[in-house]
TORFI-574432 format. One record per residue (C-alpha): residue number from 1; residue in three letters; chain; x, y, z. Coordinates in steps of 0.2 Angstrom, whole numbers, plus 5000, padded with zeros to 4 digits. Layout:
N
{r NUM; 'Ala'; 'A'; {X; Y; Z}},
...
***
This chain:
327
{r 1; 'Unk'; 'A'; {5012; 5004; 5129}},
{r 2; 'Unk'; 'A'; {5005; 5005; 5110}},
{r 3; 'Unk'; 'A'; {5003; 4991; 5098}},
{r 4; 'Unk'; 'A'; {5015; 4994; 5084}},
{r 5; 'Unk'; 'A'; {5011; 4994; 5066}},
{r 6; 'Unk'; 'A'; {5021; 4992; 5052}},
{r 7; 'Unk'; 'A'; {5014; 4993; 5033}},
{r 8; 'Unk'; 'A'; {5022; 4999; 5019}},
{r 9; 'Unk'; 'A'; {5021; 5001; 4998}},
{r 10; 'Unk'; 'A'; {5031; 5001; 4985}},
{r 11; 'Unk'; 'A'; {5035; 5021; 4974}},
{r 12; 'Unk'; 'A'; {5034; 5013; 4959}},
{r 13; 'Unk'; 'A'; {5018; 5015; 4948}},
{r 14; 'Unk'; 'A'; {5004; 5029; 4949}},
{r 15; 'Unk'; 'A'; {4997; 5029; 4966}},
{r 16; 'Unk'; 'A'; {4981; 5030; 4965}},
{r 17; 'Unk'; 'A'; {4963; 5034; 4971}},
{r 18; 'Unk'; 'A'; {4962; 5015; 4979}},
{r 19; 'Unk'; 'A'; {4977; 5015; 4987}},
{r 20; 'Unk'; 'A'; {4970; 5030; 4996}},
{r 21; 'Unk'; 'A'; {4953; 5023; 5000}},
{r 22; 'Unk'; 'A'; {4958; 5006; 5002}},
{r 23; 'Unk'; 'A'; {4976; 5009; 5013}},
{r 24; 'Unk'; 'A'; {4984; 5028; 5015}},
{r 25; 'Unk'; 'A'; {4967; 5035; 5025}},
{r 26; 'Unk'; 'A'; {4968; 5020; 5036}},
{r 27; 'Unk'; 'A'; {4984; 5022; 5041}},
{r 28; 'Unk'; 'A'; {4981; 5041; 5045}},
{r 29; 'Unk'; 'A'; {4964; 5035; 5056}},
{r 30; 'Unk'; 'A'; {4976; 5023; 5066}},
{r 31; 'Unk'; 'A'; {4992; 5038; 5071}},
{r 32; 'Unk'; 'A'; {4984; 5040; 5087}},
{r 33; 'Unk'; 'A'; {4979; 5025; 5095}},
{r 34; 'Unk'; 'A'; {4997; 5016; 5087}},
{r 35; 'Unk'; 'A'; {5016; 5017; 5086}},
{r 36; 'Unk'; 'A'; {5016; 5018; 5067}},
{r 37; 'Unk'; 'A'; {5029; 5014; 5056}},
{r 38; 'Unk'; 'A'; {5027; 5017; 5038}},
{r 39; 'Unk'; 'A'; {5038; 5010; 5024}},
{r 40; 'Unk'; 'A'; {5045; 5015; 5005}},
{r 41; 'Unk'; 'A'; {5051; 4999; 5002}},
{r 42; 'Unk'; 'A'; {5061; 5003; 4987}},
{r 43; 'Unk'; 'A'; {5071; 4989; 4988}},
{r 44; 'Unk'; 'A'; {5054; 4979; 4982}},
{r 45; 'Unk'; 'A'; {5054; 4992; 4968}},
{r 46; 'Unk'; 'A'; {5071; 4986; 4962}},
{r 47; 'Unk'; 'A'; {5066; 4968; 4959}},
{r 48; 'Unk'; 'A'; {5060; 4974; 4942}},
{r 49; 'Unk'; 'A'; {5071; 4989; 4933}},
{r 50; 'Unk'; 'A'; {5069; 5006; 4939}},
{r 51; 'Unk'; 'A'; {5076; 5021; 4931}},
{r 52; 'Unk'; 'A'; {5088; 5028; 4945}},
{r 53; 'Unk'; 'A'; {5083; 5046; 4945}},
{r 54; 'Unk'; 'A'; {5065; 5040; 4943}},
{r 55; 'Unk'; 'A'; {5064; 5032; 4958}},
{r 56; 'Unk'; 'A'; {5071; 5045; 4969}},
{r 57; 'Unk'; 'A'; {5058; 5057; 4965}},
{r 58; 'Unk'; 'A'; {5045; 5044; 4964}},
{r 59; 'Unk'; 'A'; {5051; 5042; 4982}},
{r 60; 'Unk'; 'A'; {5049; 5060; 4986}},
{r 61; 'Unk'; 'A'; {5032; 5061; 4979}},
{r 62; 'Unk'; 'A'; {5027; 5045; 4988}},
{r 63; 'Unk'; 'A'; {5032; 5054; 5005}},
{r 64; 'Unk'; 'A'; {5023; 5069; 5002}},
{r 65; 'Unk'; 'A'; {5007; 5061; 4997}},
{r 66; 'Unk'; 'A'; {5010; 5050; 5013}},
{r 67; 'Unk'; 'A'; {5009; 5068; 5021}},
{r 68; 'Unk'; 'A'; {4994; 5076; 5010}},
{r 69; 'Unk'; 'A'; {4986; 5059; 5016}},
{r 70; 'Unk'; 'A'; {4985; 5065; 5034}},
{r 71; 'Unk'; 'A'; {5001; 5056; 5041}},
{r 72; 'Unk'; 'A'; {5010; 5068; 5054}},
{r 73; 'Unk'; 'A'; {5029; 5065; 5057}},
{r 74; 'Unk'; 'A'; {5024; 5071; 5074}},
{r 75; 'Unk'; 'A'; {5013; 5056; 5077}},
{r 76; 'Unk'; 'A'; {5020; 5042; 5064}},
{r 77; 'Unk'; 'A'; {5036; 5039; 5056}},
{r 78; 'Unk'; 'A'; {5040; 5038; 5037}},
{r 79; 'Unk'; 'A'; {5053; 5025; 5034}},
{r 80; 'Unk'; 'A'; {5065; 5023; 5017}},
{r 81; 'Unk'; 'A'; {5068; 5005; 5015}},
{r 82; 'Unk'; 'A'; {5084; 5006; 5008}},
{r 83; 'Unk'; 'A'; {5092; 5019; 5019}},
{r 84; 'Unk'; 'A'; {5090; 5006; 5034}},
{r 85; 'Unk'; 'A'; {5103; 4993; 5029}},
{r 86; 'Unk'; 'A'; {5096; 4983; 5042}},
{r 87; 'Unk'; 'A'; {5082; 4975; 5032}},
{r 88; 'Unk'; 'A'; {5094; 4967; 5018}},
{r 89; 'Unk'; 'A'; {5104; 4961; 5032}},
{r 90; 'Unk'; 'A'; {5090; 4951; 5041}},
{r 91; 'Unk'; 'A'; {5081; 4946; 5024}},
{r 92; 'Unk'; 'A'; {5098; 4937; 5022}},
{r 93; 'Unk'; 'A'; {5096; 4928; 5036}},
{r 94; 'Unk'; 'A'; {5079; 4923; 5034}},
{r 95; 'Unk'; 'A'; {5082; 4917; 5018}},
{r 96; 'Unk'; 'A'; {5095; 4904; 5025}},
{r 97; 'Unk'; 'A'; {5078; 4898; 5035}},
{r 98; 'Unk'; 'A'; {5067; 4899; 5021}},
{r 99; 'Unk'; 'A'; {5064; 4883; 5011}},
{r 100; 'Unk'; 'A'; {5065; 4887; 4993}},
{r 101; 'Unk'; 'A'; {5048; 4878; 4989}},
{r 102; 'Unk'; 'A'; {5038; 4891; 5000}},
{r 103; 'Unk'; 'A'; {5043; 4905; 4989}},
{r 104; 'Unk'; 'A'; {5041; 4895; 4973}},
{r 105; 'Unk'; 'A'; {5024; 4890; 4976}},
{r 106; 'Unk'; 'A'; {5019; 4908; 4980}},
{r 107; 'Unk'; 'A'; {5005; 4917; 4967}},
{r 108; 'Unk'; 'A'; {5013; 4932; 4963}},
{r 109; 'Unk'; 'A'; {5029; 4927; 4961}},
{r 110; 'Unk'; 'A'; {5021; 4913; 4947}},
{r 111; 'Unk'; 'A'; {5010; 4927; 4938}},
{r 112; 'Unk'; 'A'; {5026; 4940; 4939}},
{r 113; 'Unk'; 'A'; {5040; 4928; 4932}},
{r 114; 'Unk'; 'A'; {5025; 4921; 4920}},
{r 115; 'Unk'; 'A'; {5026; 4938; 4910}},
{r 116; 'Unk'; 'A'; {5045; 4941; 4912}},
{r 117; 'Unk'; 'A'; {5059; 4935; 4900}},
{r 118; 'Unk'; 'A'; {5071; 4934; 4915}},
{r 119; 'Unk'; 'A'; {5066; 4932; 4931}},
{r 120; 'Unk'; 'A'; {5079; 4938; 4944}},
{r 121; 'Unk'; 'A'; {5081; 4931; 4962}},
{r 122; 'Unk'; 'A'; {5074; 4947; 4970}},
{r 123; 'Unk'; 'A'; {5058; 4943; 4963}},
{r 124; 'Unk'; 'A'; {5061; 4925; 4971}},
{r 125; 'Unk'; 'A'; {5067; 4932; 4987}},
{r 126; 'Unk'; 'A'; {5054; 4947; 4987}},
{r 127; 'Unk'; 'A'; {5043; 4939; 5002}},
{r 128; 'Unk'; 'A'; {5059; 4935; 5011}},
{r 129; 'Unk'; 'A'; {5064; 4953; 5011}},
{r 130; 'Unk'; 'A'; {5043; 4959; 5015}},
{r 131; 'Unk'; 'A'; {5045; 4946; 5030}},
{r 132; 'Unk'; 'A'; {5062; 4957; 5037}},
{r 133; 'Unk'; 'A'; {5053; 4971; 5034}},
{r 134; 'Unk'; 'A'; {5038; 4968; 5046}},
{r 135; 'Unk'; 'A'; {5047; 4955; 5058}},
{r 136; 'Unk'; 'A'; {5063; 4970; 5060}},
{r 137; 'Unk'; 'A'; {5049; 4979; 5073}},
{r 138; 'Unk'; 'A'; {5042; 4967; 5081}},
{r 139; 'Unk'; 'A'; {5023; 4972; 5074}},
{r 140; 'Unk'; 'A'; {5012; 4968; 5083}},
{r 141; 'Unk'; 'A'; {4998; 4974; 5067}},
{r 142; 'Unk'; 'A'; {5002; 4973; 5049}},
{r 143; 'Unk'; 'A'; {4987; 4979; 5038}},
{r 144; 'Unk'; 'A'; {4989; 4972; 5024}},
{r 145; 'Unk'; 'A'; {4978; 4971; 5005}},
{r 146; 'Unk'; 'A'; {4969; 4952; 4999}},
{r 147; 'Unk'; 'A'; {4984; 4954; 4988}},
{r 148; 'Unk'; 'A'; {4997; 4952; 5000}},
{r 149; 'Unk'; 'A'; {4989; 4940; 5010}},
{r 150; 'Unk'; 'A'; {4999; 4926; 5005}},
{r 151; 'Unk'; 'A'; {5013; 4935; 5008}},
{r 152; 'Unk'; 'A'; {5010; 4939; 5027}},
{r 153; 'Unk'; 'A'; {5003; 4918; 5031}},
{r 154; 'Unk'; 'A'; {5022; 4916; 5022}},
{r 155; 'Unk'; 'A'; {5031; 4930; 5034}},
{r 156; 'Unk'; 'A'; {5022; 4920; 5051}},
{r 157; 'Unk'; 'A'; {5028; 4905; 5045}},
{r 158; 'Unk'; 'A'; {5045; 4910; 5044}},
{r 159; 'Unk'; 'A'; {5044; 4919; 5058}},
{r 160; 'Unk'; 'A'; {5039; 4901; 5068}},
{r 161; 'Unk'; 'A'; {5052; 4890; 5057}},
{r 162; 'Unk'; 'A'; {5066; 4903; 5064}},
{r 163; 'Unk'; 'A'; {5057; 4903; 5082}},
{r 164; 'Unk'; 'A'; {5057; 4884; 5082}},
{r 165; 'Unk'; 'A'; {5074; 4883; 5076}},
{r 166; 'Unk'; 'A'; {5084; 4894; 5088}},
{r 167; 'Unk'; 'A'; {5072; 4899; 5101}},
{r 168; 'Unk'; 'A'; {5058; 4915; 5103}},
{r 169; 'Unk'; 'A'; {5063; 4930; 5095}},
{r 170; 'Unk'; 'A'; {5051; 4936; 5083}},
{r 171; 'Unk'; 'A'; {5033; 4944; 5086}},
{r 172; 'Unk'; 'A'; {5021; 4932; 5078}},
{r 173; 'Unk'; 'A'; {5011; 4946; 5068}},
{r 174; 'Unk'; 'A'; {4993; 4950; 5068}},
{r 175; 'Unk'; 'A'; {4983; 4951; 5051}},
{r 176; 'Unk'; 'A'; {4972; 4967; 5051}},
{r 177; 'Unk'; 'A'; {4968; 4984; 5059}},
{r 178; 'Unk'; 'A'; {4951; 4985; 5066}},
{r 179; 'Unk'; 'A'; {4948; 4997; 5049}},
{r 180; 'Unk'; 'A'; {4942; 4991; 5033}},
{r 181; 'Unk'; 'A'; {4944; 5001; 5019}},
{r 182; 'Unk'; 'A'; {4936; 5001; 5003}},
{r 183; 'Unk'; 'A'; {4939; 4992; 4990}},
{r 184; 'Unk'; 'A'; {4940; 5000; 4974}},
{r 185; 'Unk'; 'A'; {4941; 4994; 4956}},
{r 186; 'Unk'; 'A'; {4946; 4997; 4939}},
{r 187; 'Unk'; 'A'; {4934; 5010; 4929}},
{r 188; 'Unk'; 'A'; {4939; 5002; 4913}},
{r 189; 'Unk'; 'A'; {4937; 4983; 4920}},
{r 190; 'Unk'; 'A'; {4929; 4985; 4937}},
{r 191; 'Unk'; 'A'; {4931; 4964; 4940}},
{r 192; 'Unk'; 'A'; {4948; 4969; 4944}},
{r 193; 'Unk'; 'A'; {4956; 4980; 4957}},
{r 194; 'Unk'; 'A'; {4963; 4995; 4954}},
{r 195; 'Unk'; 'A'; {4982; 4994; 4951}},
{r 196; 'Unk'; 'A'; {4997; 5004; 4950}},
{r 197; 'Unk'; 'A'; {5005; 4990; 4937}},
{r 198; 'Unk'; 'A'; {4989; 4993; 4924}},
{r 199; 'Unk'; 'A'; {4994; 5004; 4910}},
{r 200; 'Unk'; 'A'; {4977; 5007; 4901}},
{r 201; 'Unk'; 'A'; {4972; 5027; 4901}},
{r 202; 'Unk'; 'A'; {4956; 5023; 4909}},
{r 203; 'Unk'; 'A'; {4959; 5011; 4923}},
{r 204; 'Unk'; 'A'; {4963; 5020; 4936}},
{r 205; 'Unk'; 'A'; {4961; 5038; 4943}},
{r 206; 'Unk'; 'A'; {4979; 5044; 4949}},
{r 207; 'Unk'; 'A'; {4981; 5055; 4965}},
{r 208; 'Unk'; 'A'; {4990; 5069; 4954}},
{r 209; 'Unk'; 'A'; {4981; 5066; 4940}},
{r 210; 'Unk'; 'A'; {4973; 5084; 4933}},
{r 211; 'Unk'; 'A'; {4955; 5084; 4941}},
{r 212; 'Unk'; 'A'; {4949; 5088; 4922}},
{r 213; 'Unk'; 'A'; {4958; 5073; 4917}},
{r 214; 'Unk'; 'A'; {4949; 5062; 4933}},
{r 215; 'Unk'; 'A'; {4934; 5067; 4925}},
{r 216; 'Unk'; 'A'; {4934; 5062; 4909}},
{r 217; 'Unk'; 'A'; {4941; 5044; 4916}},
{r 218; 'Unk'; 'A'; {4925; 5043; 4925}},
{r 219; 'Unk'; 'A'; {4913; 5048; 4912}},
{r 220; 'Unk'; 'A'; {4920; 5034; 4900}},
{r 221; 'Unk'; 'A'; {4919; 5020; 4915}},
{r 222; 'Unk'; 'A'; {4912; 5005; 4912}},
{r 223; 'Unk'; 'A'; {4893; 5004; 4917}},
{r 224; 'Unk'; 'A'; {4883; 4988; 4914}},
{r 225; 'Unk'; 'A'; {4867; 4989; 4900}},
{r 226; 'Unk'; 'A'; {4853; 4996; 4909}},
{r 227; 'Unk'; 'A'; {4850; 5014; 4908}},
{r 228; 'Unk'; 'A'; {4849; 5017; 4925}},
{r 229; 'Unk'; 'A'; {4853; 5012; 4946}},
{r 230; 'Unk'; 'A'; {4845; 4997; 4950}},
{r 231; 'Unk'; 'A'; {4851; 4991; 4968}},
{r 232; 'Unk'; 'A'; {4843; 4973; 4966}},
{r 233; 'Unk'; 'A'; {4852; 4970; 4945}},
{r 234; 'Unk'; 'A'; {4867; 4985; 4943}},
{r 235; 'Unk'; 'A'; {4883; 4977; 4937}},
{r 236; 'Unk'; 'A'; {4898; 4978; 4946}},
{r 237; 'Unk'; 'A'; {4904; 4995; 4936}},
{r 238; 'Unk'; 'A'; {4890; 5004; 4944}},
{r 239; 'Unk'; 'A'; {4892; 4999; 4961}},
{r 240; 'Unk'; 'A'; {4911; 5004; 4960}},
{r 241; 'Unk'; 'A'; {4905; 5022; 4956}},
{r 242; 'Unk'; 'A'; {4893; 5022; 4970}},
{r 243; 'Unk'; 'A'; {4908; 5015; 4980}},
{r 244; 'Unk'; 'A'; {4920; 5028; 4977}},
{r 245; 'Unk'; 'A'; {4907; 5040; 4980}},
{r 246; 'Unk'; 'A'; {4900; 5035; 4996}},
{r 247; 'Unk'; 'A'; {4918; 5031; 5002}},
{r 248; 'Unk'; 'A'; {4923; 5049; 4999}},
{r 249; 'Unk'; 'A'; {4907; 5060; 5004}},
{r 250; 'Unk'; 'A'; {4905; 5047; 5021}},
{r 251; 'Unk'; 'A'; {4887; 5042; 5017}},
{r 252; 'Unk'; 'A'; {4878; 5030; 5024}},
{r 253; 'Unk'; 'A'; {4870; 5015; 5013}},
{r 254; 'Unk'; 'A'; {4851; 5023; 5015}},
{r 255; 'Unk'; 'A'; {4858; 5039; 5009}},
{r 256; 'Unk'; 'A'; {4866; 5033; 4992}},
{r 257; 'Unk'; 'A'; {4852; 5022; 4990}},
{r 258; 'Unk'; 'A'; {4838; 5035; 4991}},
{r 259; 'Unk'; 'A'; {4849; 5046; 4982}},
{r 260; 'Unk'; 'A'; {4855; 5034; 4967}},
{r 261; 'Unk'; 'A'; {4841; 5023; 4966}},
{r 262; 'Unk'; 'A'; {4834; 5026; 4947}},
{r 263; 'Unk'; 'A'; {4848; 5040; 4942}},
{r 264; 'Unk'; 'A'; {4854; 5038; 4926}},
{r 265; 'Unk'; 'A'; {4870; 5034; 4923}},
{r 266; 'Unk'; 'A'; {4875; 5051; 4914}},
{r 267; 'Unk'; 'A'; {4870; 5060; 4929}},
{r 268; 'Unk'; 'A'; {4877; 5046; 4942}},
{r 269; 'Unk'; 'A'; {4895; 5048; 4933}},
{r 270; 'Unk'; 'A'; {4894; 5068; 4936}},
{r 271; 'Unk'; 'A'; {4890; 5067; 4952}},
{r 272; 'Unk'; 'A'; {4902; 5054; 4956}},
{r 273; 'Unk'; 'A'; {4914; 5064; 4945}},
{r 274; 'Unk'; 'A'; {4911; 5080; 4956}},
{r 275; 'Unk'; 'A'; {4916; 5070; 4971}},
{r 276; 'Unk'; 'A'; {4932; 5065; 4965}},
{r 277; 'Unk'; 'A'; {4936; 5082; 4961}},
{r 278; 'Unk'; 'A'; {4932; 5091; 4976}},
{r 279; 'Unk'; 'A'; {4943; 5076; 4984}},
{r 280; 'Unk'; 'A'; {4957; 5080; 4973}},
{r 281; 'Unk'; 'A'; {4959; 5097; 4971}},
{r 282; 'Unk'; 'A'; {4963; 5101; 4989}},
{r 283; 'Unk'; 'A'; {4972; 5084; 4991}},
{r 284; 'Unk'; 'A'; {4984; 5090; 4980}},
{r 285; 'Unk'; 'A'; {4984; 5109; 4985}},
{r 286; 'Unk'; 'A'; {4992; 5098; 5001}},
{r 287; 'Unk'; 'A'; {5004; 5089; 4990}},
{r 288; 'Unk'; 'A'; {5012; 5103; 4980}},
{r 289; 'Unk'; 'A'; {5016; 5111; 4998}},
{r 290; 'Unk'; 'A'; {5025; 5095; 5006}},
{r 291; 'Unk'; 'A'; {5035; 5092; 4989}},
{r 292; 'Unk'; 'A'; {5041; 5110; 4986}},
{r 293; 'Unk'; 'A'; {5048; 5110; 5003}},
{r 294; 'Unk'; 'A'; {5063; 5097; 4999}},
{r 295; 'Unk'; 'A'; {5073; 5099; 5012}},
{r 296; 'Unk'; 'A'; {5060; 5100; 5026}},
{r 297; 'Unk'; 'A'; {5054; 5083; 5016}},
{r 298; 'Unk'; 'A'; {5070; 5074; 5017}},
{r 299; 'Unk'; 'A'; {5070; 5078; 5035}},
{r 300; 'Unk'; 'A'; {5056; 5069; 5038}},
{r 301; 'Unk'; 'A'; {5063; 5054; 5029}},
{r 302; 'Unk'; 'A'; {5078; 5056; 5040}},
{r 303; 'Unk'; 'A'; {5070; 5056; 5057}},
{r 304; 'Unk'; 'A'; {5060; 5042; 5052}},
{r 305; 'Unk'; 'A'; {5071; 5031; 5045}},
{r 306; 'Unk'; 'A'; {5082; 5035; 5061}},
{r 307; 'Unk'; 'A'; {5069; 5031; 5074}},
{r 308; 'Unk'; 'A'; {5064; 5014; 5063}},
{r 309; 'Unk'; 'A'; {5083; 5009; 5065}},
{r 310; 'Unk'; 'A'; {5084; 5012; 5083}},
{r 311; 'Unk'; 'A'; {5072; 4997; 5084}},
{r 312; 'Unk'; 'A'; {5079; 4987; 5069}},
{r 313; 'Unk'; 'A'; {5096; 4986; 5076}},
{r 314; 'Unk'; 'A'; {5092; 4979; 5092}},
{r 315; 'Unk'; 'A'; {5082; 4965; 5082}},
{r 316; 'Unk'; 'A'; {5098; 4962; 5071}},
{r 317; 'Unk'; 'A'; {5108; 4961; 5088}},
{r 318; 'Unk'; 'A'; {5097; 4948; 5094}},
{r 319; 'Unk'; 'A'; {5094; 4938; 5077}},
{r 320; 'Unk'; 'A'; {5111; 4936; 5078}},
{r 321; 'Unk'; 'A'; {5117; 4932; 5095}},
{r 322; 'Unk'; 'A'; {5103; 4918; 5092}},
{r 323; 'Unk'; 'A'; {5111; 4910; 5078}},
{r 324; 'Unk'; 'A'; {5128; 4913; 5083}},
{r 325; 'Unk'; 'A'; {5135; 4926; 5074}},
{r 326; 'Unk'; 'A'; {5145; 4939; 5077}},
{r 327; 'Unk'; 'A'; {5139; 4954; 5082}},
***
C-alpha cells in the first residue's frame, strides 16, 4: 500500500518561478511512487481579505497550473479546501486541544499580526486549521518549505496532545520527501526567498507573467560588484541566477561551472533569461489549455475533492467517537 502525502498552498498572491522549482515539480516527481493529495487551502486565504470573485478564479488558475505543472488527475488528486467541510470541523476540535500559548508564540503569526491594524482569530487559529488539514489523511509525508516548518513541529504536537488525551488516532507525520527542490530567491533582494506576499515589480518572476516581461525582471537583478562569475567570491545575486538556471536546464555543478566560470554578468543574465523563457513559453502554452476548458477543470476539482472526503469522513467519524461526540 502507498505512503500518502498531503501538501497544499494557498491561491492568493502570484505564483511563481520558486513555487515551481522549489514545490509544484516535486509534487509532480512523487505521483507515481505516492497516494497524493493536493490542497487549495482557501480557507488559509480567507484569514486576510480576499475579494470574492478574485479568489474563485485565482483558485481556478491555481488548478490549472497545478496541471501545466505535470500533476495528472489520473495519478493524484486536486482538493479545494473549502468544498470539504470536514476540515473546519476537525480544526474545531483541535483547537479545543490546543493551548493558546502554542499558537501565540508562533513566528508567522508575530510578523503577520505585527504588520496588521486588526488581527483576526483565523490568523491565530491558522495552524490549527493546516494541522486538520494534513492529520484529516492520515499523511504519512507532508513536504513542507523552511517556512512552514514550525508550523508542522506545531501540527505533530497536536497531534500527540490529542493522542495522549483520548487514545491513538492520528498518524504522527513525517517531515520531507526524499526530493529537495531548489531554493530560489528574490531577484530584487536575493537574501530573501521568493514570495508571493512581495509587491515589488522586480522580485519575483511569475508563472504567467509575459515571457518579455520575465526577461526584463532578470536583466535588472541584483548582481554583486565584480564584473564577472567568480565561484570562490560571487555574491549571493549571482548564485541565484546560476541556481534558477541550472534547476531548469538539469545541469550538473561541473557544467555550470565550466560554463559560467568568468562570464560577464550581461551575458550570464541573457543566458539565464533564455532559460526562463524556453521554460515559460511552453509552461503556459499548457496552462491556457487546462484553464479554457472550465468545465473539464471544475471536474477535476470535483473528483478530487470527492475522493479526499471519502477518507476525511472516516477521520471525523473516529475523532469523534473518541471524544464522545455524536456522530
Amino acid at each position: 500500500m502507498k505512503k500518502r502525502v498531503f501538501t497544499a498552498a494557498q491561491p492568493s498572491g502570484h505564483v511563481h518561478l520558486g513555487n515551481y522549482l522549489g514545490a509544484f515539480r516535486q509534487w509532480a516527481s512523487v505521483q507515481d511512487d505516492y497516494d497524493c493529495i493536493f490542497g487549495i487551502v482557501d480557507l488559509h486565504a480567507v484569514t486576510v481579505y480576499q475579494d470574492p470573485e478574485d479568489l474563485q478564479k485565482r483558485t481556478l488558475e491555481f488548478a490549472a497550473i497545478l496541471l501545466a505543472c505535470g500533476i495528472e488527475p489520473e495519478k493524484a488528486h486536486i482538493m479545494v479546501q473549502s468544498m470539504a467541510p470536514e476540515h473546519a470541523e476537525l480544526a474545531w476540535m483541535l483547537t479545543c486541544v490546543t493551548p493558546i500559548g502554542w499558537l501565540q508564540r508562533m513566528t508567522q503569526f508575530k510578523s503577520k499580526s505585527e504588520k496588521q491594524v486588526e488581527v483576526t482569530d483565523g490568523l491565530l487559529q491558522y495552524p490549527v486549521l493546516m494541522a486538520a488539514d494534513i492529520l484529516l489523511y492520515n499523511a504519512a509525508i507532508v513536504p513542507v518549505g523552511d517556512d512552514q516548518s514550525q508550523h508542522l513541529e506545531l501540527t505533530r504536537d497536536i497531534a500527540e496532545r490529542f493522542n495522549r488525551l483520548y487514545g491513538e488516532t492520528f498518524v504522527i507525520p513525517e517531515t520531507k520527501l526524499p526530493t529537495v527542490g531548489a531554493r530560489i530567491m528574490g531577484l530584487d533582494d536575493p537574501t530573501k526567498k521568493m514570495s508571493k506576499s512581495e509587491t515589488g515589480a522586480g522580485h519575483a518572476i511569475g508563472l504567467l507573467d509575459a515571457p518579455e516581461a520575465a526577461r526584463k525582471k532578470i536583466m535588472r537583478a541584483t548582481t554583486d560588484s565584480q564584473p564577472h562569475v567568480d565561484f570562490d567570491t560571487m555574491g549571493p545575486g549571482v548564485a541565484n541566477l546560476l541556481t534558477i538556471h541550472q534547476a531548469l536546464s538539469g545541469w550538473s555543478d561541473e557544467q555550470v561551472k565550466g560554463h559560467f566560470q568568468g562570464m560577464r554578468y550581461g551575458d550570464l543574465k541573457k543566458t539565464v533569461a533564455e532559460t526562463v523563457v524556453g521554460f515559460l513559453e511552453p509552461f503556459q502554452e499548457r496552462f491556457r489549455g487546462f484553464y479554457s476548458d472550465r468545465g473539464e477543470l471544475e471536474r477535476t476539482l470535483h473528483q478530487g475533492t470527492e475522493y479526499a472526503r471519502s477518507i476525511a469522513a472516516d477521520t471525523i467519524r473516529i475523532t469523534k467517537r473518541r471524544m464522545g461526540l455524536f456522530s
